[in-house]
DOSEVO-48729 format. One line per 5 residues: their letters; for each residue x, y, z of C-alpha. Coordinates in nm, 2 decimals. Example, Ala and Ser with C-alpha at 12.3 -4.5 7.8 and 13.67 -1.06 7.14 Angstrom:
as> 1.23,-0.45,0.78; 1.37,-0.11,0.71
END
This chain:
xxxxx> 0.00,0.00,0.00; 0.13,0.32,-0.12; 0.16,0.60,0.19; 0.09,0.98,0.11; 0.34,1.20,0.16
xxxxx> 0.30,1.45,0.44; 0.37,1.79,0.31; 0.36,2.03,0.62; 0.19,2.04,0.93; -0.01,2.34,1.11
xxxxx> -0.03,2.33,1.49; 0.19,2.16,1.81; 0.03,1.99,2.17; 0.10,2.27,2.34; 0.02,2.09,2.66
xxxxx> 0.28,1.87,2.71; 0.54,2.01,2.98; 0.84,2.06,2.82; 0.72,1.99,2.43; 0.94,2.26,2.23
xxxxx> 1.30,2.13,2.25; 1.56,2.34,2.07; 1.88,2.17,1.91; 2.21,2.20,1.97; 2.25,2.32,1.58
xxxxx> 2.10,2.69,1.66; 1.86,2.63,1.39; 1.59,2.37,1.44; 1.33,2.25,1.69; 1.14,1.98,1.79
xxxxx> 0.79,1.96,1.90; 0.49,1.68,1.89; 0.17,1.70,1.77; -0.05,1.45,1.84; 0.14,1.11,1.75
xxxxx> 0.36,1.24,1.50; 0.71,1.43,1.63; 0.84,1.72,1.41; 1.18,1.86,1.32; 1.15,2.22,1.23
xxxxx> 1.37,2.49,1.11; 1.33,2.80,1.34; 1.37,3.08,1.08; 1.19,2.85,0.79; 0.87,2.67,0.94
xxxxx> 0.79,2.51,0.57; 1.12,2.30,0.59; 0.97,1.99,0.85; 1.08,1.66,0.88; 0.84,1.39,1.05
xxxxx> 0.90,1.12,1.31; 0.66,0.85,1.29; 0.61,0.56,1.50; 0.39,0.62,1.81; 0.04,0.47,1.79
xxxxx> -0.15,0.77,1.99; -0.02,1.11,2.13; 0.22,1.19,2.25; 0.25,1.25,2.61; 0.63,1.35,2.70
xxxxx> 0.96,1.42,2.52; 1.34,1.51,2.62; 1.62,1.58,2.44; 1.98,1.38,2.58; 2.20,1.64,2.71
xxxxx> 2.47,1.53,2.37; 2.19,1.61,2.15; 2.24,1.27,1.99; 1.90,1.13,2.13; 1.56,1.25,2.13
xxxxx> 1.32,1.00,2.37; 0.90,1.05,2.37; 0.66,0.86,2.54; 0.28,0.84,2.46; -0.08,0.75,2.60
xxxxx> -0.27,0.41,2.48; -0.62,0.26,2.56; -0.65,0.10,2.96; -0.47,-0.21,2.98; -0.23,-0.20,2.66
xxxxx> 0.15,-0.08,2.74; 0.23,0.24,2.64; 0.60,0.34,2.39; 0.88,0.49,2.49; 1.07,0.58,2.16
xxxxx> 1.41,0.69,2.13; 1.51,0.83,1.84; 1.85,0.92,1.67; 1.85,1.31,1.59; 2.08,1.22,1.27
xxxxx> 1.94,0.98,1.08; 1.57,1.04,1.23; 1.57,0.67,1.28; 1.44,0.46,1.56; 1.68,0.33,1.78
xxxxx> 1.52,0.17,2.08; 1.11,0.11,2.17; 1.10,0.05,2.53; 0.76,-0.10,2.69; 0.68,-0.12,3.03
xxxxx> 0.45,0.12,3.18; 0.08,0.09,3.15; -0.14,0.28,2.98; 0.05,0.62,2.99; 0.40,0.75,3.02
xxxxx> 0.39,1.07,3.27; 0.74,1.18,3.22; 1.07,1.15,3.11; 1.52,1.26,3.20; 1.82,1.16,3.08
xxxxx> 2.15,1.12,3.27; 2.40,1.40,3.23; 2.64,1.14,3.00; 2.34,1.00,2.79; 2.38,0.66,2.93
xxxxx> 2.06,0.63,3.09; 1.66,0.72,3.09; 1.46,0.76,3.33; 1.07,0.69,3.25; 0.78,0.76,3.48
xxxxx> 0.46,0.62,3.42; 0.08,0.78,3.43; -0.15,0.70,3.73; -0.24,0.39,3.63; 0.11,0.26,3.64
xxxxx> 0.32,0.55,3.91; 0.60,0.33,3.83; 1.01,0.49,3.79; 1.20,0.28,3.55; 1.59,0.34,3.46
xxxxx> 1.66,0.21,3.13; 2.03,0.14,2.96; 2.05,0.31,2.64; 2.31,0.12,2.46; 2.11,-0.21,2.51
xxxxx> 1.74,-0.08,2.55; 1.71,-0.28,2.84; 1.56,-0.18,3.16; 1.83,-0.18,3.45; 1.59,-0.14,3.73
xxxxx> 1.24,-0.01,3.86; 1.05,0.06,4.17; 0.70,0.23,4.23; 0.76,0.61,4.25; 0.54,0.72,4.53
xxxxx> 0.26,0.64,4.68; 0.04,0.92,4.51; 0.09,1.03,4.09; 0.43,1.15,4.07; 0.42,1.40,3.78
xxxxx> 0.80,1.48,3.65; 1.16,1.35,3.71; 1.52,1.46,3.64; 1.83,1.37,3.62; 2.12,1.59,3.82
xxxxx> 2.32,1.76,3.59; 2.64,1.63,3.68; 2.61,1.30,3.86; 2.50,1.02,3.62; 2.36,0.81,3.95
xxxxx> 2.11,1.10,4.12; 1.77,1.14,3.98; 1.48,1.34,4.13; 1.11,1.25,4.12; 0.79,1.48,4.21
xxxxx> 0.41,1.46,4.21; 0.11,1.49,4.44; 0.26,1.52,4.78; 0.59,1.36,4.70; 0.93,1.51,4.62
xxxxx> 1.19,1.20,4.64; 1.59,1.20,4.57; 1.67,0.85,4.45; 2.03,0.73,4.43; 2.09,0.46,4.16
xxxxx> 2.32,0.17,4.27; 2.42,0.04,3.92; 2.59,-0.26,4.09; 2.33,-0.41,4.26; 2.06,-0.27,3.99
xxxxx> 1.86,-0.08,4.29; 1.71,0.31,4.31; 1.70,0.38,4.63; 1.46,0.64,4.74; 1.48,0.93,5.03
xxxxx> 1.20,1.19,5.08; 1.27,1.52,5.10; 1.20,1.68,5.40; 1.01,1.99,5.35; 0.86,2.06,5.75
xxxxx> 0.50,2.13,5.74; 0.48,2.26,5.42; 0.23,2.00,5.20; 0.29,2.12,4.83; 0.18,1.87,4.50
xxxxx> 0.45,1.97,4.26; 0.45,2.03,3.86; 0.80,2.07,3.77; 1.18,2.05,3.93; 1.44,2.22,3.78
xxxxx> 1.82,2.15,3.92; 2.06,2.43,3.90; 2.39,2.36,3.73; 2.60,2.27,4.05; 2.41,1.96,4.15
xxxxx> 2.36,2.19,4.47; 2.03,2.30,4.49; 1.67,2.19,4.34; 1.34,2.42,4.23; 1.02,2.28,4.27
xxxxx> 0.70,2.47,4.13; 0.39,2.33,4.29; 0.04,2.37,4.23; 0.00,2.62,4.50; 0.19,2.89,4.28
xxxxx> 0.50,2.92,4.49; 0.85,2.78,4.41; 1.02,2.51,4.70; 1.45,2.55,4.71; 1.58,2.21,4.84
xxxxx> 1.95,2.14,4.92; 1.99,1.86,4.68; 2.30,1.71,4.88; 2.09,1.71,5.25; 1.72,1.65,5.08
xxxxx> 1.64,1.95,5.34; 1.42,2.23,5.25; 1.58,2.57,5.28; 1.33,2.84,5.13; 0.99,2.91,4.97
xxxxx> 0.87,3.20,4.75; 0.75,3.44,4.61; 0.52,3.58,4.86; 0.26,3.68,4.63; 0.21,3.37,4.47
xxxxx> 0.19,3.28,4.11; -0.19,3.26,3.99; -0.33,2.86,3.88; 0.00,2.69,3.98; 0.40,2.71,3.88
xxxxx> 0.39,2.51,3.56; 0.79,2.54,3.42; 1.11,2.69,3.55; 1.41,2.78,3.40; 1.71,2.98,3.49
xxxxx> 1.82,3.29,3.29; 2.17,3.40,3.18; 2.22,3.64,3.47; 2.14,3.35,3.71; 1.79,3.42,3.82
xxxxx> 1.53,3.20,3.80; 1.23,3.22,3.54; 0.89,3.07,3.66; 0.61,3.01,3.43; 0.23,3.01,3.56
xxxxx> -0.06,2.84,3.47; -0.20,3.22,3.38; -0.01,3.27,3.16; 0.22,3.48,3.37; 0.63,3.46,3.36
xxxxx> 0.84,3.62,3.64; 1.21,3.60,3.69; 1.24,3.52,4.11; 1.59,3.56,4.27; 1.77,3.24,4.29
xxxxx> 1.88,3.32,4.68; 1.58,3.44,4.84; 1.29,3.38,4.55; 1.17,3.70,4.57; 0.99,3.86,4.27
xxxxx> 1.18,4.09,4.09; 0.97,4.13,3.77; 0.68,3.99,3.58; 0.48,4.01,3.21; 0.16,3.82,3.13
xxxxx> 0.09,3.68,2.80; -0.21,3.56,2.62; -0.28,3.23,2.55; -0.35,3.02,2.81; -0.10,2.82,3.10
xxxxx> 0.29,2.83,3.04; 0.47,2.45,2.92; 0.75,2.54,2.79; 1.01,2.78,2.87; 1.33,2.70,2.66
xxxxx> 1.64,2.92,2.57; 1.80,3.04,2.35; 2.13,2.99,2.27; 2.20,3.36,2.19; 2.12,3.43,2.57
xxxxx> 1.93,3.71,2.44; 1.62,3.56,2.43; 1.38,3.27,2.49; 1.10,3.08,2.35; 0.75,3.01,2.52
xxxxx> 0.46,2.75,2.43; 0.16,2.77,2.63; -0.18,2.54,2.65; -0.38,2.68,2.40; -0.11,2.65,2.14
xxxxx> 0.08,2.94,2.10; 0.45,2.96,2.06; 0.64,3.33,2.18; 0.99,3.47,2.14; 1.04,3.66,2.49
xxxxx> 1.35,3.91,2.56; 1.55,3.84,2.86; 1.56,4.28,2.90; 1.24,4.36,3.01; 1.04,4.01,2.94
xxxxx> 0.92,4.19,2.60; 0.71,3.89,2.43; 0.62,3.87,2.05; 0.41,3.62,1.94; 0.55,3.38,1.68
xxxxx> 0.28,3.08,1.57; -0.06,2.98,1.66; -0.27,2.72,1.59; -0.60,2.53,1.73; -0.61,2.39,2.03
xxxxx> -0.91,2.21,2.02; -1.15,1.95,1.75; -1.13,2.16,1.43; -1.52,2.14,1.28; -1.51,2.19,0.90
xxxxx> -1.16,2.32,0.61; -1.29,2.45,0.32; -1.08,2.61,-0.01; -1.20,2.87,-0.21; -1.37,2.79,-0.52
xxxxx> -1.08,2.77,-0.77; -0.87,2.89,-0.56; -0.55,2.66,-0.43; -0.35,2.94,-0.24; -0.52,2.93,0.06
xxxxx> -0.79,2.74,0.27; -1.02,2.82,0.62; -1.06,2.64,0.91; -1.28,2.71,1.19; -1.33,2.58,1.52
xxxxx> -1.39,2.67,1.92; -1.44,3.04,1.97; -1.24,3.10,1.60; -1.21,3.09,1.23; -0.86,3.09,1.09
xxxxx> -0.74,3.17,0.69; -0.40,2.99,0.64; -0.18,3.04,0.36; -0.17,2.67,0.18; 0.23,2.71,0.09
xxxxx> 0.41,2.86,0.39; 0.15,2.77,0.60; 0.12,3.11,0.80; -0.21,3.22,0.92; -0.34,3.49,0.72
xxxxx> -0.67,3.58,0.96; -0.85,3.53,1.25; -1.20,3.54,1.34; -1.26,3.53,1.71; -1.63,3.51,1.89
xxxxx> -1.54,3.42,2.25; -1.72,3.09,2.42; -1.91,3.00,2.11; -1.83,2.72,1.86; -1.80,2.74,1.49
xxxxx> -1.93,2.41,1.32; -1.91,2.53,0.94; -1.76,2.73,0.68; -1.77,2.78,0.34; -1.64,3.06,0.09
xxxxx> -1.89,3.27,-0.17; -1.86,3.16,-0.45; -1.72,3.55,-0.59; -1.44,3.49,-0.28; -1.63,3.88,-0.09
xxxxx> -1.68,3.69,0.18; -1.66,3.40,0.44; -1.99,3.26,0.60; -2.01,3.02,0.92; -2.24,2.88,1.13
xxxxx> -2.20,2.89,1.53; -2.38,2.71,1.81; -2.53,3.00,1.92; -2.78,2.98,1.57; -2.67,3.24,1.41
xxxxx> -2.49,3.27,1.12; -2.19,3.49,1.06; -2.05,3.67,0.74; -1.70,3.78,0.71; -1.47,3.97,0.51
xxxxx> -1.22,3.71,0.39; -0.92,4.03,0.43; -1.01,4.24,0.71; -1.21,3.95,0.95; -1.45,4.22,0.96
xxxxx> -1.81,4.13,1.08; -2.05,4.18,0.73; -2.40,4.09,0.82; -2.57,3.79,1.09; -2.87,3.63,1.10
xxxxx> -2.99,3.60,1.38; -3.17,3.27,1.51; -3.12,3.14,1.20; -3.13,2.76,1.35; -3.25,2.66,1.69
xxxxx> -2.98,2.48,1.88; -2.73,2.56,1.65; -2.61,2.57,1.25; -2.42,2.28,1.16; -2.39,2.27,0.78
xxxxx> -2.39,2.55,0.55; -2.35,2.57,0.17; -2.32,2.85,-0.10; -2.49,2.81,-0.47; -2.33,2.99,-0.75
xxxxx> -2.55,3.26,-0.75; -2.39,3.46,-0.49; -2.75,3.61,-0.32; -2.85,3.19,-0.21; -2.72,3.02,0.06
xxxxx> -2.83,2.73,0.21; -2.80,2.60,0.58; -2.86,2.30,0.81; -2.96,2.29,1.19; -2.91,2.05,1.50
xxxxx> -3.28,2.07,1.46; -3.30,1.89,1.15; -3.42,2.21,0.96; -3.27,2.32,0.64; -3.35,2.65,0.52
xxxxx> -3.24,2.86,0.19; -3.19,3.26,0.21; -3.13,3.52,0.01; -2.85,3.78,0.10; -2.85,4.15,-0.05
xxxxx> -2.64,4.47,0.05; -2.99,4.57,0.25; -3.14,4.27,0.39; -3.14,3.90,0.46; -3.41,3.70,0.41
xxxxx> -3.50,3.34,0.48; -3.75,3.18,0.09; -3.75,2.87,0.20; -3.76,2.64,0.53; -3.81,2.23,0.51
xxxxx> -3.83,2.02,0.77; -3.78,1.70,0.73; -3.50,1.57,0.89; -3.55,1.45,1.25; -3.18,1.44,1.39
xxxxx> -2.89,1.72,1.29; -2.80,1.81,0.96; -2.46,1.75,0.91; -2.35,1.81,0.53; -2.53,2.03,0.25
xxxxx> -2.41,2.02,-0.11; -2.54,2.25,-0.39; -2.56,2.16,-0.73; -2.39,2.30,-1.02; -2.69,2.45,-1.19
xxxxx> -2.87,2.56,-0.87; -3.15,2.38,-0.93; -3.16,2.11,-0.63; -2.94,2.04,-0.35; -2.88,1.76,-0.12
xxxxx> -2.85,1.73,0.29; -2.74,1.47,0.47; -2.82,1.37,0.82; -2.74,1.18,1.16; -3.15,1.02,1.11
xxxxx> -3.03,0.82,0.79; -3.19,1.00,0.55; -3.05,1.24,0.25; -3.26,1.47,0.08; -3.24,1.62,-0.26
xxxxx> -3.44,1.93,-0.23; -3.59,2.15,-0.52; -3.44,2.48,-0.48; -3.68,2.70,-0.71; -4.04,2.49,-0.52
xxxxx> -3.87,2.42,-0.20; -3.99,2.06,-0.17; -3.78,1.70,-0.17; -3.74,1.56,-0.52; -3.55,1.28,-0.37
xxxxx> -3.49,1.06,-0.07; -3.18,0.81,0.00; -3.21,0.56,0.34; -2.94,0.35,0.51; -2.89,0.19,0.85
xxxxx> -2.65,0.46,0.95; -2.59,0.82,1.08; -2.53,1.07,0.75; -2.18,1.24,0.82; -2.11,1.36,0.46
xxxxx> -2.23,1.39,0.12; -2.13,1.53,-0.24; -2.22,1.52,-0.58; -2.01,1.37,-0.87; -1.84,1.63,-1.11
xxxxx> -2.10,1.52,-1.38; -2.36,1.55,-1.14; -2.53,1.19,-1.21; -2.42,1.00,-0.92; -2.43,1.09,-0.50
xxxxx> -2.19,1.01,-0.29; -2.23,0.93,0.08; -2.10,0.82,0.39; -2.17,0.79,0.78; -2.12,0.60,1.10
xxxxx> -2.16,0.26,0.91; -1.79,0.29,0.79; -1.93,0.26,0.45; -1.91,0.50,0.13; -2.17,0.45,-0.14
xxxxx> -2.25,0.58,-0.47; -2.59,0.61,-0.47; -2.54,0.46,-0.81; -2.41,0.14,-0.82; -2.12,0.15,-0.56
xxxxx> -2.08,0.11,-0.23; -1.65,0.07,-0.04; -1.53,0.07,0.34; -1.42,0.40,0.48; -1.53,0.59,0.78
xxxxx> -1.70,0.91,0.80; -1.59,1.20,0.57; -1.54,1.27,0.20; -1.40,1.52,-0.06; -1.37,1.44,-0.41
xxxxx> -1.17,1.52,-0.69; -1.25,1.71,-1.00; -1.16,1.48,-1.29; -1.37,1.23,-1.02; -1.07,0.98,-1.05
xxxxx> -1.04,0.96,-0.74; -1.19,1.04,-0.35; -1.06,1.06,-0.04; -1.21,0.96,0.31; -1.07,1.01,0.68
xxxxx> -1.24,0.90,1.01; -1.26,0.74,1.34; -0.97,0.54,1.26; -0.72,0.84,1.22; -0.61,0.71,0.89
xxxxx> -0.65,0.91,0.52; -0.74,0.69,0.26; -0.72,0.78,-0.11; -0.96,0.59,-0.32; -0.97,0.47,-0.68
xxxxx> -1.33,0.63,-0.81; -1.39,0.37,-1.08; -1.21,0.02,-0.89; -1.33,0.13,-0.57; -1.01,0.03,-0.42
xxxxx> -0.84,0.20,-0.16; -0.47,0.36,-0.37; -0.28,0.51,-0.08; -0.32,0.59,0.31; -0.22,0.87,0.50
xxxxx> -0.08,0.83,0.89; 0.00,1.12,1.09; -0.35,1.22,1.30; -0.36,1.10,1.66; -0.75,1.17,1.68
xxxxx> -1.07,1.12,1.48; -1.02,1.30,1.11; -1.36,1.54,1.11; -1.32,1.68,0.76; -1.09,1.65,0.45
xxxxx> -1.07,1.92,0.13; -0.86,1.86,-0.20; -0.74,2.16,-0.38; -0.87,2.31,-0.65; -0.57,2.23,-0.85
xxxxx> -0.53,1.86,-0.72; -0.21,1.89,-0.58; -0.27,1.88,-0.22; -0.50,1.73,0.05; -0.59,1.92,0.40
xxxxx> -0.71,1.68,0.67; -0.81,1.82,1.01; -0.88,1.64,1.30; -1.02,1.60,1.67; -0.66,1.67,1.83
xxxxx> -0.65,2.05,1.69; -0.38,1.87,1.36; -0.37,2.05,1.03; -0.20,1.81,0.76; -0.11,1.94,0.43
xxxxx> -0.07,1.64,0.21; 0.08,1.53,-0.13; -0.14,1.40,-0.40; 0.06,1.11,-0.62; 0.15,1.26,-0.91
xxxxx> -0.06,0.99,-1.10; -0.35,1.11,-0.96; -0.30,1.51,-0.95; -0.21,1.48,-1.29; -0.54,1.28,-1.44
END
């Protein structure tokens, strides 16, 4: 089976602790996005390389101390071992796969030499395993605490001191190589009952920093295991989430706020702070200029922050939640829109930048779709309303209000550029007709009992077609407003198009079969996009996998692997060249159509 080629990829998991690792070449990074890890230039984000091999997402990654080895470990379903990979950052190449832990791997450290790696496991396993990386053999193991321990580290100068943390727990573990043992001592912190998020060890081996959920940062003598001071006063809002230490030798704490402050190492008092926008700090990780530093937070942002005066300039952004509904422009290749929670993005299809965003706070955008003319972007929002858009400025055209009760969920444009038609969670499906003055609902059928989840137009804007999660699609007369046509299965109605002559229907839903409403009928799950010259279609679904299909053979040409969650909606360019998948984990692919195929 032939595999697509991934072109590019929009977006990072901005939640995992740690997950933007810089190289020791000055010029890349490396970040994960749901099971696939990427290599990515800093200065050029088109030029990406992909690291492929975990079954689900990714949970944790570090980078060995040489820069020779890059280890991640994932989540998997309850009762299957989860992967630790560890990769060589030269030839990309797989060099060990370690399984142990259950379910989940929480954490991950190598030793200061490389040598060894230290793996934590998720609550269902709270396990601390040392593993030898010349033979990919564990050396020895030993529960971690008695509650979820969260992160661990290695000292930086002694290969046989590791430190773990977690709820209620903050242990120094000494690793007797000889008699394959980690020996655990607690550290004594007096009264104080802190859960920690994150340790960072300073680079004498003589001191520890803890950041704990309470928003306040513990200093432990590493040597005596004895706690010698707690600050800052004021603490940090939602929990220290990442420490670091900058050039001048104080220490920079991220919060879950999004707040970063630089504490004195000595006496952790606050000596200066800046708040940015985007949700809880992960990732704090500098430069090598000392000048600067980057920043990833929760809701996917990346930031390039100035040690002099914490001056932060935002550098990438992507969706941090299910993305609904990708759409091109009609003959239009260049660029494509996304939409999701509380936004709408337009991304520039070759060097992937966003171009625009469209933000209506605590609502969710199910649909989009382009006028036909290209003057303007419409959506459809859970509050029932639908939204118009200038597809340059973002700027707010015309709504109609209550235009669906209980939400729009599919919308459609005809070639005449005053029709549009939409779909409700009520099952409604209504056509309207947009002028520079008003906006006025001509027709309303109800027929559908469950959500309307796809409508297609046809060419000559004569009928259209809407499929639903009750079974049923209806082709609709659009000049009498009454169903020409009605299609059945067993099977909840996720997507449906016409063929490019305009004789056949194809469908698909929940039943993880596509049929031509013709003659054909394949095994795919969920959503469709077809091709121009109709030689070919692809499908995504609850599997995570792309499949390129053969129109005619019904045979399924190529697969795509790179999503970590359910694939909600596919688009192929206008020109053929390129597929965009999106997906449940926030993931925009860019794929590569085979030459034999764009070319048809």
């Amino acid at each position: 089976m032939e595999h697509l080629e991934l072109n590019a990829v929009i977006g990072f998991a901005g939640t995992i602790v740690d997950g933007i690792i810089l190289l020791p070449d000055n010029r890349s990074m490396v970040f994960a996005l749901g099971s696939t890890i990427i290599k990515r230039d800093i200065v050029d984000p088109k030029n990406q390389q992909f690291l492929q091999g975990h079954s689900d997402r990714v949970t944790c990654m570090a980078l060995s101390p040489s820069g020779k080895y890059l280890a991640s470990g994932q989540v998997t379903h309850l009762g299957f071992q989860a992967d630790v990979i560890v990769w060589d950052m030269e030839s990309l190449e797989i060099v060990h796969r370690l399984r142990l832990h259950k379910v989940r791997v929480e954490a991950l450290a190598f030793s200061c030499n490389s040598k060894w790696l230290a793996t934590v496991g998720g609550e269902d396993d709270n396990s601390l395993v040392v593993w030898n990386l010349e033979t990919g053999k564990a050396v020895c193991g030993s529960p971690a605490a008695n509650h979820p321990c969260r992160t661990v580290k290695f000292a930086k100068h002694d290969e046989f001191l590791l430190i773990t943390a977690g709820e209620g727990n903050l242990r120094v573990w000494d690793f007797d190589l000889a008699n394959r043992k980690i020996r655990p001592t607690d550290c004594n912190l007096g009264k104080l009952q802190r859960s920690v998020n994150y340790i960072y060890v300073d680079d004498h081996d003589e001191y520890m920093y803890a950041g704990t959920t309470t928003g306040d940062v513990l200093k432990v003598n590493l040597r005596t295991k004895l706690f010698k001071h707690v600050g800052p006063k004021s603490r940090l809002s939602q929990g220290a989430s990442c420490i670091n230490m900058t050039p001048d030798g104080d220490l920079l704490v991220g919060s879950g706020d999004g707040t970063i402050a630089t504490l004195d190492a000595e006496t952790l008092k606050l000596k200066q702070t800046t708040t940015i926008d985007g949700g809880a700090i992960t990732c704090i990780a500098p430069h090598v200029s000392k000048q600067l530093f980057f920043v990833a937070t929760s809701l996917c942002s990346t930031f390039v922050v100035k040690y002099e005066g914490l001056q932060a300039e935002l550098r990438s952004t992507c969706h941090s939640s299910k993305i609904h509904d990708v759409v091109y422009p009609f003959g239009y290749s260049e660029l494509f829109a996304t939409c999701s929670h509380q936004d709408i993005r337009v991304w520039n299809a070759r060097t992937c930048a966003e171009l625009l965003r469209i933000q209506i706070p605590n609502l969710e955008c199910n649909c989009v779709c382009f006028a036909r003319d290209g003057k303007a972007i419409l959506s459809g929002w859970s509050d029932g309303k639908i939204r118009a858009f200038g597809p340059q400025s973002g700027k707010l055209l015309f709504v109609i209000n209550d235009a669906h009760v209980g939400g729009v969920t599919a919308i459609a444009c005809a070639n005449d550029p005053q029709r549009i038609v939409s779909g409700g969670f009520d099952g409604s499906v209504r056509v309207w007709r947009i002028t520079a003055e008003s906006r006025v609902m001509i027709g309303s059928m109800k027929e559908h009992k469950a959500t309307v989840n796809c409508i297609k137009v046809r060419g000559n804007d004569l009928e259209f077609v809407s499929a639903s999660s009750d079974g049923s699609c209806i082709i609709w007369d659009m000049r009498r407003f009454v169903r020409n046509n009605s299609l059945f299965a067993s099977t909840f109605f996720k997507a449906v198009l016409y063929h490019p002559d305009e004789s056949q229907l194809l469908t698909t839903g929940t039943d993880r079969k596509i049929t031509n409403w013709d003659a054909y009928d394949g095994s795919a799950i969920r959503i469709v996009d077809g091709s121009t010259s109709a030689e070919f279609f692809v499908s995504g679904g609850g599997d995570k996998i792309l499949k390129l299909w053969h129109y005619d053979e019904g045979q399924c040409q190529a697969v795509g692997i790179g999503h970590s969650g359910a694939i909600t909606r596919v688009a192929v360019s206008p020109d053929q060249r390129n597929l965009v998948s999106v997906g449940d984990e926030g993931a925009i692919l860019i794929w590569n159509i085979p030459p034999r195929f764009s070319s048809s």
